[in-house]
N, C-alpha and C positions, 0 to 999 in steps of 0.2 A: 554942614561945613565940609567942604575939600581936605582931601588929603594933602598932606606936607610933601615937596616934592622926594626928600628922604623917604617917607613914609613907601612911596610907590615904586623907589627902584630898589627897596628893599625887600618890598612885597615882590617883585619882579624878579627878583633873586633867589627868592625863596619858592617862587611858581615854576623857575627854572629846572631847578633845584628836587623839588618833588615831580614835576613831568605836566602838572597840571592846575585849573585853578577854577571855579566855579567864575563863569560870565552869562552876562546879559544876552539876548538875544541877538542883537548884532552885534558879540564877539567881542566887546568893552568887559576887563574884569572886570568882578565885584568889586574887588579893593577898592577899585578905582574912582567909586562911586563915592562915597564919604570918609570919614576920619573914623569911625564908627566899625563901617565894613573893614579898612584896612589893619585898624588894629587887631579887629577879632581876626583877621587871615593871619598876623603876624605871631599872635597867641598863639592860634591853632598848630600854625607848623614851624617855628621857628627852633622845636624842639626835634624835627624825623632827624632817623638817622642816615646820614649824608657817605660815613666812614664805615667799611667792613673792619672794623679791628680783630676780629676774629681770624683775619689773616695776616701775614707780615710779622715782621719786626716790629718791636715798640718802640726803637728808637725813626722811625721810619716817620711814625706819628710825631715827632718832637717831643716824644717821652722818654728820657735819658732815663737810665738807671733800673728798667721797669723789667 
């Protein structure tokens, strides 16, 4: 079964996001391939971390009060 078109500009976002993404030999993500692949991509990295909070302000972050 195909992925949902959600499914694939999320993964796209998230491939963005990380710098990279496991594809097929001509260069078509994985995700892209079923509902199966995309969700396991979505699992896998929809958790990296995107934000250095380690630096800045914490209001910087939309964290008032911190």
């Amino acid at each position: 079964m195909q992925p949902t078109n959600k499914q694939i500009e999320y993964c796209h976002i998230l491939a963005e996001r990380n710098g990279s993404c496991p594809c097929l030999e001509d260069g078509t993500p994985i995700f892209e391939t079923s509902m199966v692949e995309a969700d396991k991509f979505i699992k896998q990295h929809k958790k990296g971390k995107w934000i250095d909070r380690d630096n800045g302000n914490p209001e910087d972050w939309g964290i008032p009060n911190h």
